[in-house]
Structures are given as structure tokens and as C-alpha cells.
SEMIVO-994789 format. One record per residue (C-alpha): chain; x, y, z; residue in three letters; residue number from 1. Coordinates in steps of 0.001 Angstrom, whole numbers, plus 500000, padded with zeros to 6 digits. Example, Ala and Ser with C-alpha at 12.3 -4.5 7.8 and 13.67 -1.06 7.14 Angstrom:
<recs>
+-----+--------+--------+--------+------+-----+
! mol !      X !      Y !      Z ! type ! seq !
+-----+--------+--------+--------+------+-----+
!   A ! 512300 ! 495500 ! 507800 !  Ala !   1 !
!   A ! 513670 ! 498940 ! 507140 !  Ser !   2 !
+-----+--------+--------+--------+------+-----+
</recs>
This chain:
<recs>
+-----+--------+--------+--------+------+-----+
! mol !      X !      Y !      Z ! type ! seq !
+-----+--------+--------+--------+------+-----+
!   A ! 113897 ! 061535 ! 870125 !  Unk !   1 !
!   A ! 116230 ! 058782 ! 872127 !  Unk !   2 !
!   A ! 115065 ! 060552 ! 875357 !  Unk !   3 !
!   A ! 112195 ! 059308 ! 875195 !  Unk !   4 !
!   A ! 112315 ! 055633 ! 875713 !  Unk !   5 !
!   A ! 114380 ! 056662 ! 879047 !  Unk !   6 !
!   A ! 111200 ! 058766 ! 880419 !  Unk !   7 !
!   A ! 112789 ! 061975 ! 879449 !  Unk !   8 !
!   A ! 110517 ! 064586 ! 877510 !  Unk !   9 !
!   A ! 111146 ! 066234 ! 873905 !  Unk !  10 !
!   A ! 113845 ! 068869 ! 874545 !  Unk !  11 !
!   A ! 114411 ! 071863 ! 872508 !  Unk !  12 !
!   A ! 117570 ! 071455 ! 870646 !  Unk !  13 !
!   A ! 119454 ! 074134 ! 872729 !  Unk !  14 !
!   A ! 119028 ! 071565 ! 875921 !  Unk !  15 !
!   A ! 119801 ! 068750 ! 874500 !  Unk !  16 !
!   A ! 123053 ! 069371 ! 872341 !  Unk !  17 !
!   A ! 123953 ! 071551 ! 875289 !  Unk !  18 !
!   A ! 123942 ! 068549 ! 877650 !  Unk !  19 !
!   A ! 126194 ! 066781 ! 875048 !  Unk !  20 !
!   A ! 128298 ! 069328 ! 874878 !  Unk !  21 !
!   A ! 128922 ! 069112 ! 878548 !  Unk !  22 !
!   A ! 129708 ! 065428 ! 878892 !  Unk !  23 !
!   A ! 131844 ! 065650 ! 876046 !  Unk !  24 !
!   A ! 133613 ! 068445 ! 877550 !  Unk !  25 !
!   A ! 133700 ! 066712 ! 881030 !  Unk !  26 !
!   A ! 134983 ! 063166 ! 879168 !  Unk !  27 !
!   A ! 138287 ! 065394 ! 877357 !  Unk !  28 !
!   A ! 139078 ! 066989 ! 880639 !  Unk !  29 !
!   A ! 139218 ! 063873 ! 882415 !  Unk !  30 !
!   A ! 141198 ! 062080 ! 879771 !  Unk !  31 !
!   A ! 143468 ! 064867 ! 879707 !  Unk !  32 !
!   A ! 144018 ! 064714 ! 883162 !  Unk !  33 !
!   A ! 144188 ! 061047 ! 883712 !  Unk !  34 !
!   A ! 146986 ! 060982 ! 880873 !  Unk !  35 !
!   A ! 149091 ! 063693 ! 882218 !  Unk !  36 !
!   A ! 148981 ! 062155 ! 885754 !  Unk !  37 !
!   A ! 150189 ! 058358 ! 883615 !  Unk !  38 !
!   A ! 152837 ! 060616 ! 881965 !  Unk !  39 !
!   A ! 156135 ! 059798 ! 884567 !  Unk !  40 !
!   A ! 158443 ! 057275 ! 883552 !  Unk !  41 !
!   A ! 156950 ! 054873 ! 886371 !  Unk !  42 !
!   A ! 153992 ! 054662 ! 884576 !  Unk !  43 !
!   A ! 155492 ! 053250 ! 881672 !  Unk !  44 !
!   A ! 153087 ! 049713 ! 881489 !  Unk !  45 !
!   A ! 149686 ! 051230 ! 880063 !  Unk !  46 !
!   A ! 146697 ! 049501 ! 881643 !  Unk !  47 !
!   A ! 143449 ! 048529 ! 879943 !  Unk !  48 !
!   A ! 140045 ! 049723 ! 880397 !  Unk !  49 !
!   A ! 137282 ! 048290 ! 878377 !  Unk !  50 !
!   A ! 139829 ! 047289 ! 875901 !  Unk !  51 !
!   A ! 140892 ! 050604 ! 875326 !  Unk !  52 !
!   A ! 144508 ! 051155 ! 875829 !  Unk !  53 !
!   A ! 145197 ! 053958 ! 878934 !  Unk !  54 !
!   A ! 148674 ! 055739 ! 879606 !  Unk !  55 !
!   A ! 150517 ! 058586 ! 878504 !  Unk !  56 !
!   A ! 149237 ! 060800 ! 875807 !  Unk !  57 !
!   A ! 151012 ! 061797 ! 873103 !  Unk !  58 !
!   A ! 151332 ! 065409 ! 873065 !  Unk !  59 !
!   A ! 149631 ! 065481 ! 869788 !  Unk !  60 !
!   A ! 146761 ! 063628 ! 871497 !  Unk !  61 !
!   A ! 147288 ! 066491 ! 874565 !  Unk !  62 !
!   A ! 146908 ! 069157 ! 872160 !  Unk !  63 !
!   A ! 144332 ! 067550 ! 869890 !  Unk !  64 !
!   A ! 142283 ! 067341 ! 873005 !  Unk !  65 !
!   A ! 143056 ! 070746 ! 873977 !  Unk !  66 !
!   A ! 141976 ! 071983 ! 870793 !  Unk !  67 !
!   A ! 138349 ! 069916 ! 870857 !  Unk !  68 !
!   A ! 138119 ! 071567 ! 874187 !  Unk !  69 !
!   A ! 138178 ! 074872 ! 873054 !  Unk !  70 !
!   A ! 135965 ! 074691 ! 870342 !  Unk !  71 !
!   A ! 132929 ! 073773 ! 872269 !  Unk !  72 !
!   A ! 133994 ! 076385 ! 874916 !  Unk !  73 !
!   A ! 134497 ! 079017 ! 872370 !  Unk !  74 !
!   A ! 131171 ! 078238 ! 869491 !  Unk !  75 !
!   A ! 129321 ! 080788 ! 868655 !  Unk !  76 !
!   A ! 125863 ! 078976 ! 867675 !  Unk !  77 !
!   A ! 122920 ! 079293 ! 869645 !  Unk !  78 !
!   A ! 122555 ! 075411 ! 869915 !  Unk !  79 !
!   A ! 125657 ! 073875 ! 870337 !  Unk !  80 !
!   A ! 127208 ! 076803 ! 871916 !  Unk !  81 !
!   A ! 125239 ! 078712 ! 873766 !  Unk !  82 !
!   A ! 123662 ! 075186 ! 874681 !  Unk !  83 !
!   A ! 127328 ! 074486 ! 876118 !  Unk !  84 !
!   A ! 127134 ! 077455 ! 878166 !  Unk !  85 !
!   A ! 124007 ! 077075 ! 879791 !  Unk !  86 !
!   A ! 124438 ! 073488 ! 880619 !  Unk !  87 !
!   A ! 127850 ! 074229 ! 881739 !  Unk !  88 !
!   A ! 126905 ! 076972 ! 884689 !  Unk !  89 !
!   A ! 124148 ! 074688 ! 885272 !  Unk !  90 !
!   A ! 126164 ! 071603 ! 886202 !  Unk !  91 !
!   A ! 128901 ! 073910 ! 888036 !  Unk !  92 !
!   A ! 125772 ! 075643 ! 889931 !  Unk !  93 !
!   A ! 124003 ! 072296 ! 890815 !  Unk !  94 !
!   A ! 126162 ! 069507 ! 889859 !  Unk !  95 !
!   A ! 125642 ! 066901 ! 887302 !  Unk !  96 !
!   A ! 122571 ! 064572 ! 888921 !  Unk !  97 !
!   A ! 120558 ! 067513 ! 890111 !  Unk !  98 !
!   A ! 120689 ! 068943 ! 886318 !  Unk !  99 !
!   A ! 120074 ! 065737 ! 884747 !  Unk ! 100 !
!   A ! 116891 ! 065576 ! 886843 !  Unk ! 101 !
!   A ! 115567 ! 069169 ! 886966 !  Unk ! 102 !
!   A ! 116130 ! 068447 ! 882410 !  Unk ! 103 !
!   A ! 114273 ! 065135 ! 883168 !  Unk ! 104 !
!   A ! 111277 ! 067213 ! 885034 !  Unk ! 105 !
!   A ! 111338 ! 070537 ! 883101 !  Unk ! 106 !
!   A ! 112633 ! 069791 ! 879632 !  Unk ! 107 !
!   A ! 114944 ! 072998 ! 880515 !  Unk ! 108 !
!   A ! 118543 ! 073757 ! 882306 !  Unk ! 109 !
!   A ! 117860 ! 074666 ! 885856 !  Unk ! 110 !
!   A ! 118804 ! 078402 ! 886330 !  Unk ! 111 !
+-----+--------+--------+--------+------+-----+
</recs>
């Protein structure tokens, strides 16, 4: 397992797609955000972050990421899904460091 080499211990496959889940759910909300706040006219000149072009989303791209957003909210496996779920009330519950560490100690989502 990758974990490993960063001091983190084997984690059952519920934990650890779970916690992928989560940051890829966290990374579509805050591109959704950040390109409906870039979608006014003023905004027009897209600026460049790590040579990725930033600005206005298309709506396609809105509802594209919309749609990626609900499917890990609504899967029904016990990995990826129920992963999502657990990590999710854990990070809401205890925030994002605090759950990375207490998966770092335990190998499990704080509860």
C-alpha cells in the first residue's frame, strides 16, 4: 500500500477509498464554487494556477461536476460508498487534520 512509505498503516479498503472519496468530493465542491463565483462578466480574463486554466465553467462542466458529485454521495457499495459516508461525518464531526491523524493512529475513521 502507498500509505505506507508516509508512516500510515495498512487500511481496510472501506477507510481508505472512503478518504478518497472525501477529497474528491471536497476538490468538485470547491471547483464548483470557485467557478460560479469567476462566472460575472468582470471576471472575464481567466487566471492560471499550476498551468491549469481557472474561470468560468461551462455549464456542462457545472453539471458534469454536479453529476460526479452525486454519485459518490449517492453509491451504494460498502467500500466506496459507505466508505464516503463514514469519512464524510467524520471530517464534518472533527475536521479534516484531526481525521487524517486519528486514520494515521488507528487505521479507522474516528467515530
Amino acid at each position: 500500500m502507498c500509505g505506507l512509505e508516509k508512516g500510515f498503516r495498512p487500511l481496510s479498503q472501506d477507510v481508505e477509498e472512503g478518504i478518497c472519496q472525501v477529497m474528491a468530493h471536497k476538490w468538485l465542491e470547491a471547483e464548483l464554487a470557485a467557478g460560479s463565483r469567476n462566472s460575472n462578466a468582470a471576471s472575464s480574463s481567466s487566471s492560471s494556477y499550476g498551468g491549469v486554466k481557472k474561470g468560468p465553467r461551462s455549464q456542462y462542466e457545472r453539471k458534469l461536476g454536479e453529476f460526479f458529485k452525486h454519485q459518490i454521495e449517492s453509491d451504494a457499495s460498502p467500500v466506496y460508498g459507505d466508505g464516503f459516508r463514514a469519512g464524510r461525518l467524520a471530517v464534518n464531526k472533527y475536521g479534516l487534520p484531526k481525521t487524517l491523524e486519528h486514520i494515521q493512529m488507528t487505521g479507522r475513521f474516528p467515530v
